[in-house]
N, CA and C atoms as an extended XYZ file, in Angstrom:
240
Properties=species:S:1:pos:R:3:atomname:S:1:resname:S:1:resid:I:1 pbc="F F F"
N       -19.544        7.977       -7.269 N   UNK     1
C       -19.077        6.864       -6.465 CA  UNK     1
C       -17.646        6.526       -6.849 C   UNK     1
N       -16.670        6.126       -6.290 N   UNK     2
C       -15.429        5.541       -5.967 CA  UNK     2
C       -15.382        4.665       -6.663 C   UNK     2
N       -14.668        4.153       -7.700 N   UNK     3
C       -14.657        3.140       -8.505 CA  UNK     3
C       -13.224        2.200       -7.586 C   UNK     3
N       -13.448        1.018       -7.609 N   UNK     4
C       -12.543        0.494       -6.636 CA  UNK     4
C       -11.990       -1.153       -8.147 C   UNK     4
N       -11.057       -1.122       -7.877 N   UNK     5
C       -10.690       -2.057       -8.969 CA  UNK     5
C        -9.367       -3.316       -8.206 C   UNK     5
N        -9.767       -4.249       -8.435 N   UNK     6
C        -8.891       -5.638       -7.503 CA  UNK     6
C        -7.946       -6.665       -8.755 C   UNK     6
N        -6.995       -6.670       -8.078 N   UNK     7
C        -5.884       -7.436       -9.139 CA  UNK     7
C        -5.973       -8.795       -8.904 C   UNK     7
N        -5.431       -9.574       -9.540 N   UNK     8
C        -5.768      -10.754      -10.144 CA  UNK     8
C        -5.366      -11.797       -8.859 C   UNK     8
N        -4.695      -11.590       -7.810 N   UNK     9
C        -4.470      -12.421       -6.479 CA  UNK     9
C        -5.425      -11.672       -5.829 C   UNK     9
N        -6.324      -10.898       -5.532 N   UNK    10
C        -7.470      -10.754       -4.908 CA  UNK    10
C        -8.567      -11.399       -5.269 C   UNK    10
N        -9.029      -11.346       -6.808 N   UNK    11
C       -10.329      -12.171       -6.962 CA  UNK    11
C       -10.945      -13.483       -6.094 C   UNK    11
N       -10.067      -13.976       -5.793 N   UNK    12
C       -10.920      -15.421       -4.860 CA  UNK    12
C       -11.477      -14.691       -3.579 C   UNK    12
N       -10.912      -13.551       -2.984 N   UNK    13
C       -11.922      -12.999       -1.975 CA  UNK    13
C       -13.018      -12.294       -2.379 C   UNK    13
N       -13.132      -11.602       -3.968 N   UNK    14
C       -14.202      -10.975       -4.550 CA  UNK    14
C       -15.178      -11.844       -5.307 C   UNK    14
N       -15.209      -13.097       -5.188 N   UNK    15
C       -16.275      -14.306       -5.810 CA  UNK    15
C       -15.659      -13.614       -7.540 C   UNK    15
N       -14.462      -13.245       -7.907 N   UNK    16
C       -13.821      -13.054       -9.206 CA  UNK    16
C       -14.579      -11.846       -9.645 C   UNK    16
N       -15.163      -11.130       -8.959 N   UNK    17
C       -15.604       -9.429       -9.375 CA  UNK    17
C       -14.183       -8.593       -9.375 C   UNK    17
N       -13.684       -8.327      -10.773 N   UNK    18
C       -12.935       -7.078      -10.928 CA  UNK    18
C       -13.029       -5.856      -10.403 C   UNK    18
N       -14.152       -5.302      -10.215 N   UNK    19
C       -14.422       -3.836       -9.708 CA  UNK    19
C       -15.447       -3.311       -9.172 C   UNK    19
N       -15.459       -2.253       -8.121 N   UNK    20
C       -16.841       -2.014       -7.684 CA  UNK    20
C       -17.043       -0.732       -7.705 C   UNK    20
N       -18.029       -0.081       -7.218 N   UNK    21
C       -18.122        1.259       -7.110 CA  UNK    21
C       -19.103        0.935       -6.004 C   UNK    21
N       -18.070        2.217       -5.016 N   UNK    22
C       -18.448        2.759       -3.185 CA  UNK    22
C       -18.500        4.016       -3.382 C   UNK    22
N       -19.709        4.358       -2.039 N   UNK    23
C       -19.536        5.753       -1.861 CA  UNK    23
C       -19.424        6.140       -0.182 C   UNK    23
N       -17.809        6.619       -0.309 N   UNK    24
C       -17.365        6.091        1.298 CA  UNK    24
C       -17.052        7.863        0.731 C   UNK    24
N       -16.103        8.136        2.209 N   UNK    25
C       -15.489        9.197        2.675 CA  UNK    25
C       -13.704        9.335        2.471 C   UNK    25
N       -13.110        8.168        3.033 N   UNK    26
C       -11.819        7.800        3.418 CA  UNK    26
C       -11.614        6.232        2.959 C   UNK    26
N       -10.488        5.957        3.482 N   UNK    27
C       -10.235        4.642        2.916 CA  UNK    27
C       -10.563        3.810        4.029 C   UNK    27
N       -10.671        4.258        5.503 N   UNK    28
C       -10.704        3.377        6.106 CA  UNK    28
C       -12.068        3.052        6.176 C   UNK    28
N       -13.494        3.808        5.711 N   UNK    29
C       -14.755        3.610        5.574 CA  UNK    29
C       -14.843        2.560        4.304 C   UNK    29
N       -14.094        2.617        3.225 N   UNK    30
C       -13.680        1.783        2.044 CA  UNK    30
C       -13.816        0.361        2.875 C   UNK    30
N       -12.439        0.159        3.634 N   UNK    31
C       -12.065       -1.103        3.881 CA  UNK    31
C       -13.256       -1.561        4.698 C   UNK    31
N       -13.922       -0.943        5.593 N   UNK    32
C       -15.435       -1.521        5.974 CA  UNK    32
C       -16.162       -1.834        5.064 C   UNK    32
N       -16.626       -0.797        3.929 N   UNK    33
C       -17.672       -1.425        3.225 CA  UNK    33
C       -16.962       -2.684        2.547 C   UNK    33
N       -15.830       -2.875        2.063 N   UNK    34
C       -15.570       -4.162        1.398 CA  UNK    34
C       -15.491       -5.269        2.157 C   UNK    34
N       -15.221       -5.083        4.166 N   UNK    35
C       -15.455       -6.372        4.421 CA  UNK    35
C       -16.896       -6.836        4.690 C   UNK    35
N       -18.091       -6.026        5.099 N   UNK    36
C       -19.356       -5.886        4.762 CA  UNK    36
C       -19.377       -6.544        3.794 C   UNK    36
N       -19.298       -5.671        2.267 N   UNK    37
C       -19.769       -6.814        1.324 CA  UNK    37
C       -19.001       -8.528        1.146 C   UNK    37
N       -17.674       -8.819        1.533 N   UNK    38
C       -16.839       -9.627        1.802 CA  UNK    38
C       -16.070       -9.811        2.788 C   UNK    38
N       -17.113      -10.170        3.458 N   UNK    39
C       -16.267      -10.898        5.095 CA  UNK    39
C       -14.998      -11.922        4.804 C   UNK    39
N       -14.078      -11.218        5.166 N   UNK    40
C       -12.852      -11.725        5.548 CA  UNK    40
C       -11.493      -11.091        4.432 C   UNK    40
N       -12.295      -10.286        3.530 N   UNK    41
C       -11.242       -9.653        2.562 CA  UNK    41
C       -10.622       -8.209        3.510 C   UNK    41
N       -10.584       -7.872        4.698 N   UNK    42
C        -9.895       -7.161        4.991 CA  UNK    42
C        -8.574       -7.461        5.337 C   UNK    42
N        -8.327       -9.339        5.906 N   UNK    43
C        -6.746       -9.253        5.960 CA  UNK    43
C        -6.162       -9.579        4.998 C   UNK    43
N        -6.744      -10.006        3.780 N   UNK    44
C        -5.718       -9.740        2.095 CA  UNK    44
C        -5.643       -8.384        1.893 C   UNK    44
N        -6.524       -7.451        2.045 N   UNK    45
C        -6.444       -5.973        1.790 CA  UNK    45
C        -5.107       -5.514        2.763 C   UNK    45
N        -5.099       -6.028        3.944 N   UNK    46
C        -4.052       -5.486        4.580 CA  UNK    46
C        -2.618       -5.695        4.779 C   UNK    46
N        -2.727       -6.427        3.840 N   UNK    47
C        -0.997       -7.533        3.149 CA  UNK    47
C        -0.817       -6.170        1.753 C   UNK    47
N        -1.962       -5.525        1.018 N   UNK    48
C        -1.705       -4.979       -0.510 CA  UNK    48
C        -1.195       -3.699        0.050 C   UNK    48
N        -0.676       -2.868       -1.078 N   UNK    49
C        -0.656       -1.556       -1.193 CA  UNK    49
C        -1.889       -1.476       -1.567 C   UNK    49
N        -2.632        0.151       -1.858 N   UNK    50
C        -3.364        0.732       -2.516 CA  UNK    50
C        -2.916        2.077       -3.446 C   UNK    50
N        -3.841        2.167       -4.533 N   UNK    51
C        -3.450        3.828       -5.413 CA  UNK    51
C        -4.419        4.647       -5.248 C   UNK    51
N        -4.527        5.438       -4.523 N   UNK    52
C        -5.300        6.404       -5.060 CA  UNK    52
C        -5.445        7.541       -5.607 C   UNK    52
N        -6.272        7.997       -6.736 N   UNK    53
C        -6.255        8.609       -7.386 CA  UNK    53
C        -4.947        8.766       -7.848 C   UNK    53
N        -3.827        8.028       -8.336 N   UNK    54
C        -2.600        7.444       -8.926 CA  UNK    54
C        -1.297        7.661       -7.126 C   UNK    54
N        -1.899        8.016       -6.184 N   UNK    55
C        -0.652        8.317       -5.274 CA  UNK    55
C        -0.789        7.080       -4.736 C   UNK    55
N         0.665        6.113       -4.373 N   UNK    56
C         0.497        4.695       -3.830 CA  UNK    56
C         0.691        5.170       -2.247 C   UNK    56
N         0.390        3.935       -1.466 N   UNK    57
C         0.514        4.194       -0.087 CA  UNK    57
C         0.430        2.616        0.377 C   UNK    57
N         1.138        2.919        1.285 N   UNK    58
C         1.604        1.816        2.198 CA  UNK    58
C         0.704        1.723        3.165 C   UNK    58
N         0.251        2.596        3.966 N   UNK    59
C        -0.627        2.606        4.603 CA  UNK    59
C        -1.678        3.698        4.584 C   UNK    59
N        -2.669        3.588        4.104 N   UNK    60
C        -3.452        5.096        3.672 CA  UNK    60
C        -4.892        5.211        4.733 C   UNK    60
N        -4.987        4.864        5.662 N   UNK    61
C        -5.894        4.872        6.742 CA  UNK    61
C        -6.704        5.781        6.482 C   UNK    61
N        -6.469        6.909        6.967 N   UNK    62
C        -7.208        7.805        7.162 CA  UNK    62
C        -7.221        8.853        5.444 C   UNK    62
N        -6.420        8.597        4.649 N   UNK    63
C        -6.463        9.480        3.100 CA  UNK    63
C        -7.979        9.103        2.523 C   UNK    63
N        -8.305       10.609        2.232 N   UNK    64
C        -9.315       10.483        2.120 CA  UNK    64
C        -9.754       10.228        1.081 C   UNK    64
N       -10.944        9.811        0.096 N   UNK    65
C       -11.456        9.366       -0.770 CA  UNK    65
C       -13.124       10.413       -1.847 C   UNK    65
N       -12.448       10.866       -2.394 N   UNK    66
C       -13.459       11.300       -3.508 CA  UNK    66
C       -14.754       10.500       -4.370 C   UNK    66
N       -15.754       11.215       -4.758 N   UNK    67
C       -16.507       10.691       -5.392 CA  UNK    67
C       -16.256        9.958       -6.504 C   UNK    67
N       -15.036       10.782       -7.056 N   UNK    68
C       -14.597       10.286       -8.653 CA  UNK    68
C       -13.624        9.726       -8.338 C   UNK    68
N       -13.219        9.314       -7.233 N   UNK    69
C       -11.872        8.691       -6.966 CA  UNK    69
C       -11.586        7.178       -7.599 C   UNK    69
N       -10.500        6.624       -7.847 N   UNK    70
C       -10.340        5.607       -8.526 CA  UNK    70
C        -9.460        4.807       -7.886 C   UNK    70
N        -9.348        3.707       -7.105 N   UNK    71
C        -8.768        2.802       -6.320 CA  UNK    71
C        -8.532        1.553       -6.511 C   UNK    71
N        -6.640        1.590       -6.704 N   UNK    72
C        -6.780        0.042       -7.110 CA  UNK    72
C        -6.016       -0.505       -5.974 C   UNK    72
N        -5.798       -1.908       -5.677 N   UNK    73
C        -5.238       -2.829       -5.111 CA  UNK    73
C        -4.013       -3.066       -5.551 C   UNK    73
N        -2.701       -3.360       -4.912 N   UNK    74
C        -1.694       -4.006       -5.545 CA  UNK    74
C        -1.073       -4.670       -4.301 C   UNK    74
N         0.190       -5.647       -4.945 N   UNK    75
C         0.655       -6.705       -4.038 CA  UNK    75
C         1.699       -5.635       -3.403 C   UNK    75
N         1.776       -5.209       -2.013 N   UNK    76
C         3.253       -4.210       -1.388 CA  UNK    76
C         4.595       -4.963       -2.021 C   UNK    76
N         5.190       -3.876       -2.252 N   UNK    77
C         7.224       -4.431       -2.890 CA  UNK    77
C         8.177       -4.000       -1.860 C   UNK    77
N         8.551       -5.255       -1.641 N   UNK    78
C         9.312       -5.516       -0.533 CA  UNK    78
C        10.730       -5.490       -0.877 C   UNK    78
N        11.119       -5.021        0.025 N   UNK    79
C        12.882       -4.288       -0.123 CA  UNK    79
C        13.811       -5.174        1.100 C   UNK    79
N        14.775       -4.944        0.402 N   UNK    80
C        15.363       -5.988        1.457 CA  UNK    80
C        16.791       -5.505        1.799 C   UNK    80
């Protein structure tokens, strides 16, 4: 399973759960199961970057997702 891990301005949408483990396909099956388990954490998810398996992405829709994969959350860095 996908170990999925949330930074410290996400917790109030995770009832303060640090991390979970999914067993999705892609990321965009990810972002379903997390609003499933947490209705309404998909539009903070869609303000963050994500890492996976250490590659960041701005938008990773369709990148797909491993069993052993490891996924964290971060705030996007904005350029100006």
């Amino acid at each position: 399973m996908a170990t999925v891990v949330f930074p410290d301005h996400l917790l109030g949408c995770t009832n303060g759960q640090r991390q979970v483990e999914l067993l999705v396909d892609n990321y965009r099956e990810l972002l379903l199961a997390l609003e499933k388990q947490w209705p309404g954490i998909g539009e903070a998810l869609a303000k963050s970057a994500v890492a996976i398996d250490g590659q960041i992405y701005q938008d990773a829709f369709l990148e797909p997702v491993n069993a052993d994969s490891e996924i964290f959350f971060m705030a996007r860095i904005e350029g100006g």
